[in-house]
C-alpha positions as CSV (number, residue, x, y, z in Angstrom):
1,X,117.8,51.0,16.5
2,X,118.9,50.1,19.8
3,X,122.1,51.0,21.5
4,X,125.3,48.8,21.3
5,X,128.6,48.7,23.2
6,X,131.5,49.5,21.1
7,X,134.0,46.6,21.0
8,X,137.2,47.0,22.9
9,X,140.7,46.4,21.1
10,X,143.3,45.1,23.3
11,X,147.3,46.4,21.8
12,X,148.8,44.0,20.1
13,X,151.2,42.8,22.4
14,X,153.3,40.4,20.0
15,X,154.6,44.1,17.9
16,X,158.4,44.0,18.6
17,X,157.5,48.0,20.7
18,X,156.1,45.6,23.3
19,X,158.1,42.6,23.4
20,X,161.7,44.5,23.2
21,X,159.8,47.6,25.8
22,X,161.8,47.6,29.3
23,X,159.9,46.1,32.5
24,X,158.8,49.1,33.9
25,X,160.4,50.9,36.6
26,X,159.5,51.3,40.1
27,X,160.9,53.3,43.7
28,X,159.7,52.7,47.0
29,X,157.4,55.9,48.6
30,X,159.4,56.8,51.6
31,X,156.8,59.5,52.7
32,X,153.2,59.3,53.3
33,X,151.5,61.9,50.4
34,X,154.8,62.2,48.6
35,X,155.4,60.7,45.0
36,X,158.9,60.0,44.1
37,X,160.7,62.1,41.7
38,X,159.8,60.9,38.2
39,X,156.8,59.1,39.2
40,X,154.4,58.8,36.2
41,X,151.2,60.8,36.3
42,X,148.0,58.7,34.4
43,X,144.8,59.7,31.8
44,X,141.7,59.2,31.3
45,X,142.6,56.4,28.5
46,X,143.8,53.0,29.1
47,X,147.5,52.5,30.4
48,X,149.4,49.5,30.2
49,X,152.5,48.9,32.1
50,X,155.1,45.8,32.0
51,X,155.6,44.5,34.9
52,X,157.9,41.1,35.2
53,X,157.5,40.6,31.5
54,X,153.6,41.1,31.1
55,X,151.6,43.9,30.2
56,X,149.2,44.8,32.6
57,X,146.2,47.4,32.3
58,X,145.6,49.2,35.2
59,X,142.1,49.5,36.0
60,X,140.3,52.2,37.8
61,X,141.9,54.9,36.5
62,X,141.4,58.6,36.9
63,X,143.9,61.8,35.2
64,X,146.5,63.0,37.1
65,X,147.3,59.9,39.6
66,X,150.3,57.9,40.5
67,X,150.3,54.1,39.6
68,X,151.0,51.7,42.5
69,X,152.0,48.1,41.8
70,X,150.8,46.2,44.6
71,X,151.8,43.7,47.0
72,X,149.4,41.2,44.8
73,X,150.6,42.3,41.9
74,X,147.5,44.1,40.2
75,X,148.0,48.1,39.8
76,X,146.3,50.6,41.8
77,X,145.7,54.0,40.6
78,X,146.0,56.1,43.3
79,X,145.9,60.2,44.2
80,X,149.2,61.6,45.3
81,X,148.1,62.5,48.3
82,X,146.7,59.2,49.0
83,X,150.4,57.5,48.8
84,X,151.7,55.6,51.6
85,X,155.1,55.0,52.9
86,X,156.3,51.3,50.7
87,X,154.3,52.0,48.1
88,X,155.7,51.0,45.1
89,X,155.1,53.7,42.4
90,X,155.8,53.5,39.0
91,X,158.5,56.0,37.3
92,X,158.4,57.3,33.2
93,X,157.0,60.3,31.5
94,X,157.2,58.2,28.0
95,X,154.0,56.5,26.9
96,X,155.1,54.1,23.6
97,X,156.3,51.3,25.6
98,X,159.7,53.4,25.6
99,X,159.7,52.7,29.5
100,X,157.3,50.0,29.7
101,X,154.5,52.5,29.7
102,X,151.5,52.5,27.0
103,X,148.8,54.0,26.5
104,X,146.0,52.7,24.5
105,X,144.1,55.7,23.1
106,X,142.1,54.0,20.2
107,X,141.1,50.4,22.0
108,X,137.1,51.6,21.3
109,X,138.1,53.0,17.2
110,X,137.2,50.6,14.1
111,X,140.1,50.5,11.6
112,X,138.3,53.0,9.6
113,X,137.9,55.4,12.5
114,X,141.8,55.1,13.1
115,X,142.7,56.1,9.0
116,X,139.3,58.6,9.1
117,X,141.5,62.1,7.8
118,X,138.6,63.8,6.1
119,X,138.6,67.4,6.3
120,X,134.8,68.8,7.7
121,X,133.9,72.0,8.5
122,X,131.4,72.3,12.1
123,X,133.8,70.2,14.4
124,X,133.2,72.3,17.3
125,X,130.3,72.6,19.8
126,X,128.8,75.8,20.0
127,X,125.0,77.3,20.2
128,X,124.8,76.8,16.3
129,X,125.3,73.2,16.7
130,X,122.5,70.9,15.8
131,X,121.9,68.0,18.8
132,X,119.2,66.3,17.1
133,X,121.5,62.8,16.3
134,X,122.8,63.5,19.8
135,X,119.8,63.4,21.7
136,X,118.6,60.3,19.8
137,X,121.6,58.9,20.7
138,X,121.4,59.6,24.5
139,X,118.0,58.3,24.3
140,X,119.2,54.8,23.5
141,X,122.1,55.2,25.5
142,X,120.6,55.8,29.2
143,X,117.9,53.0,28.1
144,X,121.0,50.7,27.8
145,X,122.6,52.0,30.8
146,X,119.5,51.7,32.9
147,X,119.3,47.8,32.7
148,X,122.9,47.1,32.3
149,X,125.3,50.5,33.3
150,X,125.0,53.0,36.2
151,X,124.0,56.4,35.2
152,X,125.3,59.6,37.5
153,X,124.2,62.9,37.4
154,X,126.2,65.7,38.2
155,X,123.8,68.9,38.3
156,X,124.4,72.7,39.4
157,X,121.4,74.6,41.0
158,X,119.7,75.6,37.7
159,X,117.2,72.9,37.7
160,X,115.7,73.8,41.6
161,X,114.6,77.1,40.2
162,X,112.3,75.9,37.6
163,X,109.0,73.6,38.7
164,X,109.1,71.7,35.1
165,X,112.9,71.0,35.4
166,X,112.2,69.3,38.9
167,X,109.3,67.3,37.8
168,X,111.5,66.1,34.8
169,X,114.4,65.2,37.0
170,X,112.1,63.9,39.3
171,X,110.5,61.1,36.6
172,X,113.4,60.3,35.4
173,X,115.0,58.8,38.9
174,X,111.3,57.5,39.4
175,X,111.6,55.6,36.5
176,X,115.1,54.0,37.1
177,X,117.7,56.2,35.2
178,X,119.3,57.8,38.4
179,X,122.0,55.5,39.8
180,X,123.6,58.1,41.6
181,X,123.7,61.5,42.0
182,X,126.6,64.3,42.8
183,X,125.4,68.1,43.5
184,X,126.5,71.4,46.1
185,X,124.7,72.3,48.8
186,X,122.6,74.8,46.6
187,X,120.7,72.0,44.4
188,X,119.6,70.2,47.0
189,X,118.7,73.6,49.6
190,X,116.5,75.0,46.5
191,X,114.7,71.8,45.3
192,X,113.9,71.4,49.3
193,X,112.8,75.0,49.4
194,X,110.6,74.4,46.4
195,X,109.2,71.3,48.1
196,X,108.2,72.7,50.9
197,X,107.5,76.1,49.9
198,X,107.2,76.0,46.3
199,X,109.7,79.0,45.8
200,X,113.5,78.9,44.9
201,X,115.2,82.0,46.6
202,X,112.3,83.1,47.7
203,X,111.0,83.1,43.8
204,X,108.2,80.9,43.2
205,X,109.2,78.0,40.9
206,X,106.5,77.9,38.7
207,X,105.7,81.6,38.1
208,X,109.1,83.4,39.4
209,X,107.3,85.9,41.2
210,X,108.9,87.0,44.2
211,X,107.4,86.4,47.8
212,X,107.7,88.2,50.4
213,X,110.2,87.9,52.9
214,X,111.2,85.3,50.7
215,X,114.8,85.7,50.8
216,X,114.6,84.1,54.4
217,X,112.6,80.4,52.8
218,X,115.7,78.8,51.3
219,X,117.5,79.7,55.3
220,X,114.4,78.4,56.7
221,X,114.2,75.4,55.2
222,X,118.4,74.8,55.8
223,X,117.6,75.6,59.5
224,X,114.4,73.3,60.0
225,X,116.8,69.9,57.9
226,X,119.1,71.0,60.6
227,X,117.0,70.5,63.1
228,X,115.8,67.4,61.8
229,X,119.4,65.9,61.7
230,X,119.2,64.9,58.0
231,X,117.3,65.2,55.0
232,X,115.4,61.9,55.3
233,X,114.4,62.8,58.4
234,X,113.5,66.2,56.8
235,X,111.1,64.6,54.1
236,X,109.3,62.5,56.6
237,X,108.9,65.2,59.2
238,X,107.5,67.8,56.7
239,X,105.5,64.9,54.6
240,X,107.8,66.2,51.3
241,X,106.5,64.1,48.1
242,X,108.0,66.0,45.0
243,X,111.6,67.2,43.9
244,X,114.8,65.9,42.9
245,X,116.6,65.0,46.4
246,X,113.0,63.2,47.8
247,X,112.9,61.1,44.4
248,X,116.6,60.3,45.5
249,X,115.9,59.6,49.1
250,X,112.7,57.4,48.3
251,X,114.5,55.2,45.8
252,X,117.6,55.0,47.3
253,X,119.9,56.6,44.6
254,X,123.4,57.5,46.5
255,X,123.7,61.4,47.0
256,X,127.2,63.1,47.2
257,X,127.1,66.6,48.4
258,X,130.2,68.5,48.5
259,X,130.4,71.9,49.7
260,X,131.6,75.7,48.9
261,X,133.6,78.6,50.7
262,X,130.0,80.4,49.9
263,X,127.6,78.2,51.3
264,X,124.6,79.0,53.9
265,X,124.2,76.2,56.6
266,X,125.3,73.9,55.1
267,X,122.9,70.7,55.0
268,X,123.5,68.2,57.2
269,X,124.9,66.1,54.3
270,X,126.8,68.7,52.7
271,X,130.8,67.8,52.9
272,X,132.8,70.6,54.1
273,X,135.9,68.7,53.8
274,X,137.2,69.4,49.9
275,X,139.7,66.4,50.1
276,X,136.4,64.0,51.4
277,X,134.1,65.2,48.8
278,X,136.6,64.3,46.4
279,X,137.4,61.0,47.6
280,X,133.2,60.6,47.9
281,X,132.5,61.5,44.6
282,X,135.0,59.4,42.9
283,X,133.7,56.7,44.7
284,X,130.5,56.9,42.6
285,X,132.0,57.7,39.5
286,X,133.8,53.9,39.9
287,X,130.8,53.0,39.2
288,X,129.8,54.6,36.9
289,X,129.4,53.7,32.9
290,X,127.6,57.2,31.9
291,X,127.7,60.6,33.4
292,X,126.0,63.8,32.8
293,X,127.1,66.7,34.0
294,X,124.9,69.9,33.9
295,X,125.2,73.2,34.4
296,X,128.1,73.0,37.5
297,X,131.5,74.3,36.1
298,X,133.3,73.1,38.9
299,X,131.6,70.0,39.7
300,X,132.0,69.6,35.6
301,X,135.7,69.7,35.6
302,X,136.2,68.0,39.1
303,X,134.3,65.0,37.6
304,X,136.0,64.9,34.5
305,X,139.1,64.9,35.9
306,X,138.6,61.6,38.0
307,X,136.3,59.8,35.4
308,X,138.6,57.3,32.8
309,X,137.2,56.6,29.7
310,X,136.9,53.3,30.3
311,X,135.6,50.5,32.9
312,X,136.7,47.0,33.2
313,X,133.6,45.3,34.3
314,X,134.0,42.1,36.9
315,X,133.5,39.6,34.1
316,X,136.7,41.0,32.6
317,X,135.1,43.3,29.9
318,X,136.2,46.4,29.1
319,X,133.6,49.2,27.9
320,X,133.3,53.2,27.5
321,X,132.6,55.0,29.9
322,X,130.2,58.0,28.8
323,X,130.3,61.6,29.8
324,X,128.0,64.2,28.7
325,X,128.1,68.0,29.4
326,X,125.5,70.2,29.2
327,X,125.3,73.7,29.7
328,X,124.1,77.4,28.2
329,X,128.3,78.8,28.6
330,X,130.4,77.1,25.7
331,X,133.3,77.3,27.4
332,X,132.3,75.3,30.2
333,X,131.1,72.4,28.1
334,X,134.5,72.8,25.8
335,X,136.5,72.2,28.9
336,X,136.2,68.1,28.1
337,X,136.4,68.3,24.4
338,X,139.8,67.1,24.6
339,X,138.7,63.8,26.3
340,X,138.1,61.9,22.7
341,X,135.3,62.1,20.5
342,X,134.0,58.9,21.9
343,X,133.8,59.5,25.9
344,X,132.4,62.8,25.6
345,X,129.4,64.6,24.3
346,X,128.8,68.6,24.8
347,X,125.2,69.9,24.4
348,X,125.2,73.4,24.4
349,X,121.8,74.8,25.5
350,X,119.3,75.8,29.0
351,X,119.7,72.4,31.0
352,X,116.0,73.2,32.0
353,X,115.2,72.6,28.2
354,X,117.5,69.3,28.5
355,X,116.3,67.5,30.9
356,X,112.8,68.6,29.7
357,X,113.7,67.0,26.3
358,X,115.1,63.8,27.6
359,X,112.3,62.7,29.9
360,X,110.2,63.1,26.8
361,X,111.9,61.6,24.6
362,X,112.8,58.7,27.2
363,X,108.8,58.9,27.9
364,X,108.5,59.4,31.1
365,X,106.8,62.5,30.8
């Protein structure tokens, strides 16, 4: 069966909460990074806010933001800390049109979904969980997304240490299901390392045996991309043909990097800057319509917290946006459970296994 978009289901705006709600109110930023007092703070659902008698959805969302009504007159979600002096932000901690604020949790719910009260026992996620439905279902979901979405992939470390993992990461951006791709410094230094040396601190990738000396290859390999000036220029000076980051490279899939107090080097790419990482990788998640996030706690949560649940695409079109989160700890994964049953998926399990399992079962491998 193939995969189909949920419908979206715009409020009805003729119910007397919308047509008797207050315009929304408004006060001027009078310094830059400052919210006024009162300002209101947005989710990962769709918000609506009345502004000169219509209700407008602002687009772009991300938790945890301040909403700026612009000189246009289209909203702008924006990070605190990204205010600017005469910005006009809106004010109201109420979110049933009691301050001309809404927001639209079920716009992707059938009816049926909305009246569902059944009691069922195995709600939550945990290592007992079966994923068979839910791998079928990511299955049909990143062939969707591959013609008509953007996939991103948020990954920790775990899958540079392991030669099957990379080859299985490695086939899937080969084979178009990589549209962009967030990491740390320590993915993209290990799957280099095993690409030129075929070891992973020092271990080798296939076998895990430890090689001598070999706590010096994943330095060695940071100093010589150094040297190069980048990691392009790294894969063409050293002839690298296999991993995660030279798939990237080759076919052009963005790469955000950002960095860690811990971090050796770092790459060339690598962004020390937290506030600059941050802006970078929400700038991919924009476009985004499915992420996966695996085995990063911190990248995990970071990501979650700027991705919406939704995307208005340019025709106009709203859809889900789709996260998944994948990792052997259940209480990272549990992290997003609150985000709605719809915009997020946790699979816990050895992300080495995953992405093993989906390049199969996309066939790829």
């Amino acid at each position: 069966m193939s995969f189909v978009i949920p419908e979206y289901h715009h409020p009805d705006f003729s119910l007397l909460q919308f047509t008797e709600a207050p315009d929304a109110a408004y006060e001027v930023v009078d310094k830059d990074g400052v919210a006024p007092d009162y300002f209101h703070s947005t989710s990962m659902y769709p918000e609506y806010f009345k502004i000169n008698g219509k209700w407008l959805l602002a687009g772009e969302s991300r938790m945890d933001s301040s909403v700026v009504i612009c000189d246009d007159g289209h909203l702008e979600v924006v990070e605190n800390r990204n205010l600017k002096k005469g910005d006009k932000v809106i004010l109201g901690r109420s979110e049933k049109c009691e301050e001309g604020i809404y927001m639209h949790c079920g716009g992707f719910m059938t009816e049926e979904e909305k009246t569902d009260d059944q009691f069922v026992f195995r709600q939550g996620r945990s290592r007992e969980t079966s994923y068979a439905r839910d791998y079928d279902n990511l299955f049909e979901l990143l062939r969707y997304e591959r013609e008509h979405g953007n996939i991103l992939w948020v990954m920790g470390p775990a899958f540079s240490f392991d030669h099957d993992a990379r080859a299985a990461m490695q086939a899937l951006v080969d084979n178009g299901y990589a549209h962009g791709l967030m990491a740390g410094n320590a993915l993209a230094t290990h799957d280099l390392e095993g690409a030129l040396l075929h070891t992973a601190l020092g271990q080798d990738i296939y076998t895990q045996a430890c090689q001598p000396n070999g706590h010096y290859n994943h330095l060695d390999v940071i100093n010589k991309v150094r040297r190069s000036g980048s990691i392009p220029q790294f894969i063409e000076d050293y002839n690298i043909d296999n991993g995660i980051i030279y798939s990237c490279v080759k076919n052009k899939v963005p790469i955000v990097l950002t960095g860690s107090i811990r971090d050796d080097g770092p790459l060339p790419e690598v962004i020390g800057d937290a506030y600059e990482g941050q802006g970078a990788m929400r700038n991919l998640v924009r476009k985004s319509t499915c992420v996966v996030c695996l085995a990063t706690m911190l990248h995990t949560i970071a990501t979650g917290n700027m991705t919406p649940s939704f995307r208005v695409m340019q025709d106009g079109t709203i859809r889900p946006v789709y996260l998944y989160t994948v990792d052997a700890d259940e209480f990272v994964v549990n992290k997003l459970l609150d985000r709605g049953s719809l915009s997020a998926t946790t699979i816990v399990t050895n992300v080495q296994d995953f992405i093993a399992i989906v390049a199969k079962g996309l066939g790829v491998m």
